[in-house]
N, C-alpha and C positions, 0 to 999 in steps of 0.2 A: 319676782313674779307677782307678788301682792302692787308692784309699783304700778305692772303694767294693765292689772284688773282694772286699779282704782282708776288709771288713764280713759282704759276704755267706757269704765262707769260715766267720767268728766263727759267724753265725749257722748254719749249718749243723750244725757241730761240738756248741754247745749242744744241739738240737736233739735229738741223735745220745746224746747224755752221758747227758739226759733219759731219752732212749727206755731207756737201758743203766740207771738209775738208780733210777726209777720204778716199782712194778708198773701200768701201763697197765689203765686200764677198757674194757670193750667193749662194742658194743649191736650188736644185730642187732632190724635194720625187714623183716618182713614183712606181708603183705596178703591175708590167707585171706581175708577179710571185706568186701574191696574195695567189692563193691556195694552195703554200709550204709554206705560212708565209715567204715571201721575199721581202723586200722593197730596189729600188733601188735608191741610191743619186749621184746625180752629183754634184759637187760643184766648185768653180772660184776663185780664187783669185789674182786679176791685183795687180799692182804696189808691184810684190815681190822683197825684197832686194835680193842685190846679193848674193849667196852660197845655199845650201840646206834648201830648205822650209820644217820644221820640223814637220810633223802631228799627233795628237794624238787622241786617244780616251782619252774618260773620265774614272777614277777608279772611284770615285762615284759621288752622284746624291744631289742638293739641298732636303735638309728637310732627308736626311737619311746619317751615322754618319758612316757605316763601308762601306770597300771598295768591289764593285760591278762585279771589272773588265768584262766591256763590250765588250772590243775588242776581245773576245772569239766567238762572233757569227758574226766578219767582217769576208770577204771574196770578192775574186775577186778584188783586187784593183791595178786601174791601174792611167795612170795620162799622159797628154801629155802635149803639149806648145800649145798657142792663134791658131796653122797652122795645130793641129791637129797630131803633131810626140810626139813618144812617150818617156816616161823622163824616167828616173832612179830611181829608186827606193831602198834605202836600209829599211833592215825590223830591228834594232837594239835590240829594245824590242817590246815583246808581244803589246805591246799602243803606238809603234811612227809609222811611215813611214817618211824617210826622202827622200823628191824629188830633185833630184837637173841635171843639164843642162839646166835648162829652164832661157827664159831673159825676165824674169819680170812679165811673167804669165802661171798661173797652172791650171791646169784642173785634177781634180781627179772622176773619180766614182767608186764603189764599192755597195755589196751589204751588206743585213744585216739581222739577221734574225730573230723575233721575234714571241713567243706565250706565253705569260706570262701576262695576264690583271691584272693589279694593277697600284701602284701611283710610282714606279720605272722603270718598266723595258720596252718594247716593245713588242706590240701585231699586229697582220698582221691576217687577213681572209677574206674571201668574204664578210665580214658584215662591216666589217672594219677597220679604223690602228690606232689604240690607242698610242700615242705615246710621250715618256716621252723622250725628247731632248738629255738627255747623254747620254742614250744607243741607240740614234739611230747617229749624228751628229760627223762627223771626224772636230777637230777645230783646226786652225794654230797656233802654237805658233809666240808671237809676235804680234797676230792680235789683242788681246783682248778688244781693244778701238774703233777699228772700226765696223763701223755699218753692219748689215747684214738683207739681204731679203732671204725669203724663199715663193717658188712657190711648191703648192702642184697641183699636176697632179692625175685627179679622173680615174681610169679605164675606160676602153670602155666601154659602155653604161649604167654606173653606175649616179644618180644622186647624189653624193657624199658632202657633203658642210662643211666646216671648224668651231670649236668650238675651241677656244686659246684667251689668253690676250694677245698673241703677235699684233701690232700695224696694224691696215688696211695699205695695200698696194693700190699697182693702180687700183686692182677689188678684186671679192671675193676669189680669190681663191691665192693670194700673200701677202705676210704680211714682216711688218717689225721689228727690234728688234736694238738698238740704241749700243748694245755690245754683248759680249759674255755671259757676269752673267745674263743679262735680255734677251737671247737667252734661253740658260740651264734650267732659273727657268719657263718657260714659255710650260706649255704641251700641244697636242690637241690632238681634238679627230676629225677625219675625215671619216664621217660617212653621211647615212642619218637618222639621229637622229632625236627626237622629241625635240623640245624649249618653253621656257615657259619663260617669262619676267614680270619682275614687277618694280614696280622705289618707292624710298622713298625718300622724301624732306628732305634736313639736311642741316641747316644753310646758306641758298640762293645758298644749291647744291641737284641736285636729280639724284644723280647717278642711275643706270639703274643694274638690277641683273638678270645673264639669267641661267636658269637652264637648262643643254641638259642632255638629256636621253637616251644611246644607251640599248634598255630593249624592252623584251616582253609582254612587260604587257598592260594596256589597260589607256586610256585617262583619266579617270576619277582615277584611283591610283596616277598618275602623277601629277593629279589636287593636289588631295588631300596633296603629299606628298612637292607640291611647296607652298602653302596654312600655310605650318608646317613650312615650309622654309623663309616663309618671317615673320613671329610670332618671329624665331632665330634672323635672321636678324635684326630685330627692338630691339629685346631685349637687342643682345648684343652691340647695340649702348647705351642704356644707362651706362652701366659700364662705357665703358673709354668717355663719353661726345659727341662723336662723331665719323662718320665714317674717315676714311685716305680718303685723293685725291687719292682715284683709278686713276690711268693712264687712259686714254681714258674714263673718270668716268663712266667704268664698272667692273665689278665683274661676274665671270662665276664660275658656279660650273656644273665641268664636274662629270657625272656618267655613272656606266655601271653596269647593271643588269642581268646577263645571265650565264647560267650552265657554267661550269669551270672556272673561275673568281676567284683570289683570293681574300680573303675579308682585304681591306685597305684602306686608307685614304692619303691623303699626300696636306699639303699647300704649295702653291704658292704666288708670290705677290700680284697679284689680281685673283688669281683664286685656285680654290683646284677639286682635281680628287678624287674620290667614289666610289669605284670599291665591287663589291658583287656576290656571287655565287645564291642569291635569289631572287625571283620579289621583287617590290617595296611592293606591299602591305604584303608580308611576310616575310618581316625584318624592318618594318616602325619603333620599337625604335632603333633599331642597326644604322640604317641612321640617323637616328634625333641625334643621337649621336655623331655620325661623322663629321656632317656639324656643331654642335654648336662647337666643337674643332677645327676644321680646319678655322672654321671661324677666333675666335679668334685669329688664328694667321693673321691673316691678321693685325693685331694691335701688339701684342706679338710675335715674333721672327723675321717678314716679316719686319717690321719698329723698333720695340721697340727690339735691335737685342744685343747680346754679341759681342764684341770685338771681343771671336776668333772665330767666325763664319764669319769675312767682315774684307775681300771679302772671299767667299769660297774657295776652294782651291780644284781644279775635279781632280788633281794628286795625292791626297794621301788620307789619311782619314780626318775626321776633328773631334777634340775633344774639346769640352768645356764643363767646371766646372758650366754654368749656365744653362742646361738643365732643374735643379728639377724647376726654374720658366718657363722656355722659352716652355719646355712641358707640366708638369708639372704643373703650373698652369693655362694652356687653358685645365688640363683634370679636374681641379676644377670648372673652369668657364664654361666648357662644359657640366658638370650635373647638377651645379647651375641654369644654363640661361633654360633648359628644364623643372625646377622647375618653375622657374622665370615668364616661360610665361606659365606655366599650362599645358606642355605636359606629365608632370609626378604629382603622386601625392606628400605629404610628407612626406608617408609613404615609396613610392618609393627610393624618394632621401635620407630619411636615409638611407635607406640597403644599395646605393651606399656607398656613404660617409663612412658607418659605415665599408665597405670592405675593402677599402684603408686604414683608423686607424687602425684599426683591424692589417691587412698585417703589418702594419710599428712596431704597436708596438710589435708583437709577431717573427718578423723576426730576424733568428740572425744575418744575415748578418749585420744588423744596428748596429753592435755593433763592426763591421769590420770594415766599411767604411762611410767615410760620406755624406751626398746629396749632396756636389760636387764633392767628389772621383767617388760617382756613377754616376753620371752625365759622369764624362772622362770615362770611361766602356763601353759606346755608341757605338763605333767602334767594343766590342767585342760583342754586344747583338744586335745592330739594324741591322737585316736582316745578320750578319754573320755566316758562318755556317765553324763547325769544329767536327773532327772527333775523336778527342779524348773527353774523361770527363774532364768535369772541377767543381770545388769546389762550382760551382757557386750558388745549392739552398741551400748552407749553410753560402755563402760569399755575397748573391750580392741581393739587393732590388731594382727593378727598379725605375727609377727619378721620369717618369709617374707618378706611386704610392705614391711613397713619396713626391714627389713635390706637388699632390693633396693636401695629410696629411697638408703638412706644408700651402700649402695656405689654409685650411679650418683653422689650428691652429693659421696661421695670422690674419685672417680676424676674427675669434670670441675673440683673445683676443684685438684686436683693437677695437671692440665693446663690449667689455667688460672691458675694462682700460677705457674707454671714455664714460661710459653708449650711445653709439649708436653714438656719434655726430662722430668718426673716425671709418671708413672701408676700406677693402681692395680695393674695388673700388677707395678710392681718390687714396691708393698706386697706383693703375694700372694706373691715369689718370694721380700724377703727373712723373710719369717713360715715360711715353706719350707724357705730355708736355716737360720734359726735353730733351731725348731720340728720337722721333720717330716722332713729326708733322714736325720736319723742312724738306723741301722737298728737298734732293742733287739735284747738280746739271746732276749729272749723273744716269739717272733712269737707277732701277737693284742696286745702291748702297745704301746706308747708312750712312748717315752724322756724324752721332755723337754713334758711338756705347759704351754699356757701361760695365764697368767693376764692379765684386761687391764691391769694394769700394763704387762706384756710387750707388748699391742696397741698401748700408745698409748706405749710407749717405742720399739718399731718405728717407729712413723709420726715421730717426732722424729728416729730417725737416718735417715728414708728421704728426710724432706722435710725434712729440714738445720735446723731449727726446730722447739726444745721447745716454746715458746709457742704457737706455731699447733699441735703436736699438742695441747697441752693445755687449749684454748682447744675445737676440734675436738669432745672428747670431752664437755669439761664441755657442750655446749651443746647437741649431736645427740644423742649417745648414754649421758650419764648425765643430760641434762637433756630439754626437750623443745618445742626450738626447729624450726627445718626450716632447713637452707641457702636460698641464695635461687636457685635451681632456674629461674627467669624469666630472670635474667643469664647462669646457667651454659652453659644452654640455646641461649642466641640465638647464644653463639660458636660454634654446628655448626651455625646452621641451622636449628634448632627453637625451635615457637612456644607459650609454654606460656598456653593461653587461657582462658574457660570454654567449657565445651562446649555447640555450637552447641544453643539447643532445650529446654537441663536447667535446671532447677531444683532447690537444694537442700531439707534439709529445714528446719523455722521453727528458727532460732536457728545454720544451718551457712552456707558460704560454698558459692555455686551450683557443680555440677561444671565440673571442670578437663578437659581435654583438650591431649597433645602435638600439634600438625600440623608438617608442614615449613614453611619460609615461603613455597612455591614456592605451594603450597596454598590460602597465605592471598594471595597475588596480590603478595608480595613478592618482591626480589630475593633470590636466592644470592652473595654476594661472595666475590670468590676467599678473601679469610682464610678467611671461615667453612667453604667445601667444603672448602678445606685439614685445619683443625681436625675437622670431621665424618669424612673419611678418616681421618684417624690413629686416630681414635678408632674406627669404625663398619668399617673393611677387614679382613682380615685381617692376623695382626699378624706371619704371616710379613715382608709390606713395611709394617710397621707404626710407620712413623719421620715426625715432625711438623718 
């Protein structure tokens, strides 16, 4: 515990040197224009080197994999010097502005326009500005180390008040962010939202979690749905051992619940956005679902990160081969942990489970590509959109899906090679302890990210057997075989069949369905309810 003081101390002190070191850029968000969806920023940057200060928007966005280009809804942009004359400005491509006669400071503002609610893009109305930092933030090339504040400015007579893991500022209505990647990955929501706070004690820390709500629904939904929310919460502290050192040891989960909304999700470092076309209380599993995935990455991708995701990279796309975990299995741990704490039943969570096996093993795309080819694919599937056909629903399975598959096909044959004493939990906790607790010194980064060498030499020291890790990998996840998920299955209880009624398509294997066996008119033996508990309970009493 004393290690991880002294870390957090380190961290702080950098932080601080920075800020002493750095001349800091700054932006100011206002909204004269609110009711055409137009937000407008002003931004600063002193101590420029000399020749043309180069400005970019971002092509895309933390936690989404194809490119966005944002700079399609800039406009108006102008730029002067510290006296107030105005600079030069060339436009080269669509994403840069290059300013240049200025000696040594720029002043740019411009506006922007957004109405798109979700966990990408940017939203502006009289209700509120929803705001996801690449598609609203023009950033300097070259600055990327220095620190940045940002001042949000509430409209005329609006009571407006700030939701973000970006860092307190000098009041409530300015904040700070130590670089550019812990700018970017940081969203808010500037609203007058409703809030809801709760804290849980974890190992002599009780970080604080606040739930904001821009929604029309009523107090007691919100209750209920924060209520669900911290049950997640605690739960998916047991899998990896413990919560991360939240920065400012908070955790926000931004939501928005209101007619036109698209329905998405998206994690952040210490925060994740929830965006929904429904009230709270008439989509209560679809959100519980959301927030146990996004949680977990706060663990899984946020700290416990791949190589070629750190740093990100906002100019181009970004692909990595480790998706089917870094997704992939926070969509396993995501209907696990709603099992886990009793917000579903087990009848429930097979039909999940049994849909993702199902899909993987009946797809032929698996027989194309493998969960990490699918994985690089990302760029063409996540929020990309294109105007011709592509081969895709006969070529391509998503990581999500399969990454589920394989972390359910992990974690039951590691509890099944081990009769219960190895699961995929320790995997996740020692990838955690390797990977993800040590705190960089530069928050927004990632100390030690890892490669799947690193995955599949974890799985050899967790499960005491190189060969089986390596066996493992060549055959699920760089090859494109399926564990055999019928045997796995039957040790909890579950009946992996086809499903009553279905028929595939000409040349595929008819659909699959999980049932219990109770279902099918079979018995439950005590081994298997055993096994099914260890597995299916929560994992506070979670011992086989």
């Amino acid at each position: 515990m004393a290690r991880r003081f002294a870390i957090a101390a380190l961290v702080a002190f950098c932080v601080s040197v920075a800020l002493r070191a750095q001349a800091p850029a700054s932006y100011r968000l206002a909204f004269p224009d609110r009711e055409h969806r137009m937000m407008t920023v002003e931004a600063t940057f002193t101590d420029v080197p000399a020749g043309p200060l180069q400005l970019r928007m971002s092509r895309s966005s933390p936690g989404r994999y194809a490119l966005h280009e944002f700079a399609k809804n800039v406009l108006d942009v102008r730029a002067t010097d510290a006296d107030g004359r105005p600079l030069t400005i060339a436009h080269p491509n669509p994403h840069q502005w290059d300013v240049s006669g200025h000696s040594g400071e720029v002043r740019v503002s411009y506006r922007v326009f957004g109405d798109w609610v979700d966990g990408t893009y940017l939203a502006i109305d009289n209700t509120h500005a929803h705001i996801n930092m690449p598609a609203a933030i023009m950033w300097a090339r070259g600055f990327d180390a220095r620190p940045i504040s940002v001042r949000f400015e509430p409209p005329p007579g609006a009571s407006w008040r700030v939701a973000t893991q970006l860092l307190p500022g000098r009041d409530s209505l300015t904040f700070n962010a130590p670089n550019l990647q812990y700018l970017m990955d940081s969203p808010a929501e500037f609203s007058a939202f409703s809030l809801r706070t709760f804290t849980v004690s974890d190992q002599g820390r009780t970080p604080v979690f606040r739930v904001v709500a821009h929604h029309g629904g009523t107090d007691a939904d919100l209750d209920a749905l924060v209520r669900d929310i911290d049950t997640i919460v605690r739960e998916t502290r047991y899998v990896f051992g413990e919560f991360p050192a939240f920065d400012a040891n908070a955790y926000t989960f931004i939501t928005d619940h209101l007619p036109g909304n698209d329905r998405d999700a998206m994690e952040h470092r210490n925060s994740t956005v929830i965006t929904s076309p429904r009230p709270i209380a008439a989509d209560r599993l679809g959100l519980l679902g959301s927030v146990s995935h996004e949680f977990c990455h706060a663990w899984n991708v946020e700290r416990i990160r791949p190589a070629s995701l750190e740093p990100f990279n906002f100019d181009d796309v970004n692909m990595s081969g480790e998706l089917w975990l870094a997704e992939g299995f926070c969509n396993y741990y995501g209907a696990l942990v709603l099992r886990r704490s009793g917000l579903v039943s087990v009848r429930e969570y097979a039909r999940d489970i049994g849909s993702a096996i199902a899909t993987v093993m009946t797809a032929p795309g698996r027989k194309v590509r493998s969960a990490i080819e699918m994985s690089q694919m990302a760029p063409f599937v996540d929020g990309a959109k294109f105007e011709d056909r592509t081969g895709f629903p006969d070529t391509y399975v998503s990581y999500y899906t399969w990454g589920e598959a394989l972390g359910a096909g992990l974690d039951l044959t590691l509890r099944d090679r081990s009769d219960g004493r190895i699961t995929l939990d320790d995997y996740m906790r020692a990838l955690w302890d390797k990977f993800g607790r040590s705190a960089s010194p530069r928050l927004g980064y990632v100390e030690s990210p890892y490669t799947v060498a690193d995955l599949k030499a974890t799985l050899a020291q967790v499960s005491g057997d190189a060969a089986f890790a390596s066996q493992f990998f060549a055959r699920y996840i760089e090859g494109h075989d399926v564990v055999d998920y019928a045997q796995l299955l039957s040790r909890a209880g579950l009946l992996l069949r086809p499903r009553q009624g279905s028929a595939g398509k000409p040349g595929q294997e008819p659909g699959l369905e999980v049932v219990l066996v109770e279902e099918a008119g079979q018995t439950l033996t005590d081994a298997q309810r055993r096994f099914r508990d260890a597995w299916l309970s929560s994992s506070a009493r979670n011992t086989f």
